[in-house]
Short mmCIF file of the C-alpha atoms (twelve columns), coordinates in Angstrom:
data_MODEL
# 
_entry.id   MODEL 
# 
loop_
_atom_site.group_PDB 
_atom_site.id 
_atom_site.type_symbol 
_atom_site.label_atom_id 
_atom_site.label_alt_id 
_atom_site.label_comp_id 
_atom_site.label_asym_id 
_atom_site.label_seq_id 
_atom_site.Cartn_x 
_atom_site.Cartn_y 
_atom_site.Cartn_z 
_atom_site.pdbx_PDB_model_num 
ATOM 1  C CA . UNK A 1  151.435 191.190 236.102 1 
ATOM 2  C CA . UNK A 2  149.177 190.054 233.201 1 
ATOM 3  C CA . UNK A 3  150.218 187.489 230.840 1 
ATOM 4  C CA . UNK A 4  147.744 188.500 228.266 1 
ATOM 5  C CA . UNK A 5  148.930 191.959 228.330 1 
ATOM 6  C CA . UNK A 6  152.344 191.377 228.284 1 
ATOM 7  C CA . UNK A 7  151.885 189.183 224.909 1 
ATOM 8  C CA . UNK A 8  150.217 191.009 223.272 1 
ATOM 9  C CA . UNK A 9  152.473 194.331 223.928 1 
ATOM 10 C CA . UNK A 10 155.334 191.893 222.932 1 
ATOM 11 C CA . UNK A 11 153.386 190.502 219.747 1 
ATOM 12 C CA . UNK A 12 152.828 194.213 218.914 1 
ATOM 13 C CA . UNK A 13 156.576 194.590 218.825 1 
ATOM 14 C CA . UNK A 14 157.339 191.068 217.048 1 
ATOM 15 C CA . UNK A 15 154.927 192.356 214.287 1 
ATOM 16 C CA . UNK A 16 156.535 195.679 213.942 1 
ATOM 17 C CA . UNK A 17 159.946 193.859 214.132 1 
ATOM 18 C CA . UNK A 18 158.662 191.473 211.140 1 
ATOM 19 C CA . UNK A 19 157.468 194.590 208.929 1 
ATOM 20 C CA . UNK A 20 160.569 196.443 209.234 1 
ATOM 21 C CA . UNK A 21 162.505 192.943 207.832 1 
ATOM 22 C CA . UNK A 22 160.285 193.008 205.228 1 
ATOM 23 C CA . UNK A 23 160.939 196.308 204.001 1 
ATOM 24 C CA . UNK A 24 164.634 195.664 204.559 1 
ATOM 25 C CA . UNK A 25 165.003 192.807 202.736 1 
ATOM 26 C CA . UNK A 26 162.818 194.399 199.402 1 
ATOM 27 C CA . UNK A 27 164.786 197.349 199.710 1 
ATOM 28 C CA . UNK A 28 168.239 196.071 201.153 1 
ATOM 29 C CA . UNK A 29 170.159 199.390 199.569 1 
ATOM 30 C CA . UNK A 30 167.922 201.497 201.603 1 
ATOM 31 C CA . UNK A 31 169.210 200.245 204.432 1 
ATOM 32 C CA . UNK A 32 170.690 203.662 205.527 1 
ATOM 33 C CA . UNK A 33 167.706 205.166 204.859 1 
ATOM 34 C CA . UNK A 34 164.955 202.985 206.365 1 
ATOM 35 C CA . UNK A 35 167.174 201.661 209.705 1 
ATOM 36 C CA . UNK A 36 166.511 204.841 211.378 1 
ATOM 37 C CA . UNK A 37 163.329 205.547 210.482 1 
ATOM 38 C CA . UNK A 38 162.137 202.009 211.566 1 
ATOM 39 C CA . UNK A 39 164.313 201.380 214.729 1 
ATOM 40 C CA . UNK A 40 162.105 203.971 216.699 1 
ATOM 41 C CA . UNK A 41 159.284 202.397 216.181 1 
ATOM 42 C CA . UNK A 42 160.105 198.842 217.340 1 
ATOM 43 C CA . UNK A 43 161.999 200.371 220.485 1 
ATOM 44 C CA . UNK A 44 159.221 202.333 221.380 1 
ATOM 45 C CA . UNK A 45 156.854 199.033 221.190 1 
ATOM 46 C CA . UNK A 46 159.060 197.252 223.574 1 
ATOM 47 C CA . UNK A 47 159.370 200.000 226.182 1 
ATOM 48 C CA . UNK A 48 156.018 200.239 225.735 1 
ATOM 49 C CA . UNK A 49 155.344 196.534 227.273 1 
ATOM 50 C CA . UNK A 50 157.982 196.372 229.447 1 
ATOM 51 C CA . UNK A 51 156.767 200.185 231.250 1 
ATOM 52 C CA . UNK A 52 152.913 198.917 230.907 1 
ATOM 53 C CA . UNK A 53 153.455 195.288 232.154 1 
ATOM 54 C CA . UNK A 54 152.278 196.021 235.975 1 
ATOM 55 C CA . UNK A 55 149.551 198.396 235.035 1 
ATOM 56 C CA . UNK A 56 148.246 196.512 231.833 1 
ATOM 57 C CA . UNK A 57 145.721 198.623 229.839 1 
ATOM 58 C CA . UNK A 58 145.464 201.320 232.569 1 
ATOM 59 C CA . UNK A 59 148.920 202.313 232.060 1 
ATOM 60 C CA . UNK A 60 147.786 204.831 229.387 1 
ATOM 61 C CA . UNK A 61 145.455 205.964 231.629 1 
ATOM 62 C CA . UNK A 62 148.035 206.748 234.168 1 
ATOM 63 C CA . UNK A 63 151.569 206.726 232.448 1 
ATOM 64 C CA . UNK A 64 152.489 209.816 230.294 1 
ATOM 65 C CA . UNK A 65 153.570 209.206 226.679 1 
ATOM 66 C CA . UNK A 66 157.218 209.278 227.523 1 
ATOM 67 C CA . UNK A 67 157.020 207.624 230.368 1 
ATOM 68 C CA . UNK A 68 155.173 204.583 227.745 1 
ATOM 69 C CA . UNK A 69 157.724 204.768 225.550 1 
ATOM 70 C CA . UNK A 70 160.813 205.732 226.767 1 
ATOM 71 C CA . UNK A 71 163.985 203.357 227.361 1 
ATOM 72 C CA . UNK A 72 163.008 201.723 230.741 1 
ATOM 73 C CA . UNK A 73 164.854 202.867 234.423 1 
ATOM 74 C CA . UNK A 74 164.232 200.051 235.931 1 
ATOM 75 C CA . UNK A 75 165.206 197.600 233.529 1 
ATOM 76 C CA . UNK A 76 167.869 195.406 234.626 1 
ATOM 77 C CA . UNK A 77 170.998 195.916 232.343 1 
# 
């Protein structure tokens, strides 16, 4: 596993995460509105580096879309 991938997938996800506060808290009465439209988008980052942590980089190479983005199978709930 890379370290340096794995941050910086993670980091991508903080700073979406920190952008979707942001417009929350200038806009907390659209909170209805914005929730769902941002929630996607921060999920999708951290599926994204917890599917792409063994492969690093190549995993876009070799992963489908889905498969980079969608909820995790293996992840231990």
């Amino acid at each position: 596993m890379d370290a340096e991938w794995v941050l910086t997938t993670l980091t991508d996800a903080m700073e979406e995460l920190e952008e979707a506060i942001g417009e929350l808290e200038s806009d907390p009465e659209a909170v209805d509105e914005l929730l769902p439209q941002l929630m996607p988008t921060i999920y999708a980052k951290l599926n994204y580096a917890w599917n792409s942590r063994e492969l690093g980089p190549e995993a876009i190479e070799k992963l489908d879309h889905d498969e980079l983005v969608g909820f995790p199978k293996d992840l231990p709930m």
